[in-house]
C-alpha positions, 0 to 999 in steps of 0.5 A: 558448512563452510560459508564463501565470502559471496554466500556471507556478503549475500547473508549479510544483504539479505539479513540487513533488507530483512531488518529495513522490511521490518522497520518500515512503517514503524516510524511515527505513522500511527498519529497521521490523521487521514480522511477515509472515502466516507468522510470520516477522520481516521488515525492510521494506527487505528487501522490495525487489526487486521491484514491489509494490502497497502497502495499509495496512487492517484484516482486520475491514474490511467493505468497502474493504480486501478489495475493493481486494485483490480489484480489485488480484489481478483487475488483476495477473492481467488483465496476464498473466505478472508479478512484482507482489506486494502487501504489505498492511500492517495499521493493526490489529496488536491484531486482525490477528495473524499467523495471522489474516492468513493465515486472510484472505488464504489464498484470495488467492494467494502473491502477496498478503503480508501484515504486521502488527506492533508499534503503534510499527512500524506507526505508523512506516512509515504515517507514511513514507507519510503514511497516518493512520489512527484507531480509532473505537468502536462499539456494545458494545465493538466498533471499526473502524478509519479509514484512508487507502484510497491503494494506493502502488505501490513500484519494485523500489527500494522507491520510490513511483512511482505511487499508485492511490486508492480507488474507481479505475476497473479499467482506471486500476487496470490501466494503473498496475500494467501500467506499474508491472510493465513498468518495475519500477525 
């Protein structure tokens, strides 16, 4: 097969995404101590071992975080029989305390777990999966938070294996999580 210079720049793209895809998370994450929505201490490398679909939000989000949670929850359980969790990693520990994420994720199942933690923490393991994200004021004292709406879906290695973007279609959302949950490392 005789490659065109389109089909080798497209190769080269696509081998250098794969090689930043697998480096990602793999950056002195595992230390990051976070606090998870039972009040218990957790290092993130600790967490390991099983497939996880990982979401950084806000509980005060009004609309993309509880539906990518709903649409992850209603994929998983499409699948049938799994060992998939989601690890929802709030980018507003100011607001999103411990109690407060288990008051909002209570109706989700034990499936879903979520973490908050210090700014520095959060800061940290958002920028291993280089999520940004930015508090932006509102209207009487008020704010919302900006956010990277990726959901990165972690091998039982803790490794990226797959991403997920906002607004994906429920069947792409399914397949990725189906495979995530058949291969698992």
């Amino acid at each position: 097969m005789i490659a065109t210079a389109a089909t080798r720049r497209s190769l080269l793209a696509l081998a250098g995404a794969a090689a930043l895809l697998a480096a990602c998370g793999q950056s002195g994450a595992d230390e990051v101590a976070l606090t998870n929505h039972l009040g218990q201490t957790v290092r993130w490398g600790a967490l390991k071992g099983v497939p996880r679909a990982v979401f950084f939000g806000f509980t005060h989000c009004p609309v993309i975080c509880p539906v990518t949670v709903y649409e992850l929850t209603d994929a998983m359980d499409k699948i049938g029989p799994n060992d998939l969790v989601i690890d929802f990693v709030t980018v507003d520990p100011e607001r999103d305390t411990p109690e407060r994420l288990a008051e909002y994720f209570s109706g989700f199942g034990p499936r879903v777990r979520a973490y908050t933690g210090t700014p520095e923490a959060i800061a940290q393991l958002a920028r291993t999966y280089d999520v940004v994200y930015k508090r932006q004021d509102l209207d009487a004292g008020d704010y919302t938070m900006d956010h990277t709406a990726t959901v990165f879906l972690l091998d039982t290695r803790g490794r990226v294996a797959d991403v997920v973007a906002y607004g994906s279609p429920p069947e792409i959302v399914q397949q990725r999580l189906s495979a995530l949950a058949a291969g698992g490392s």
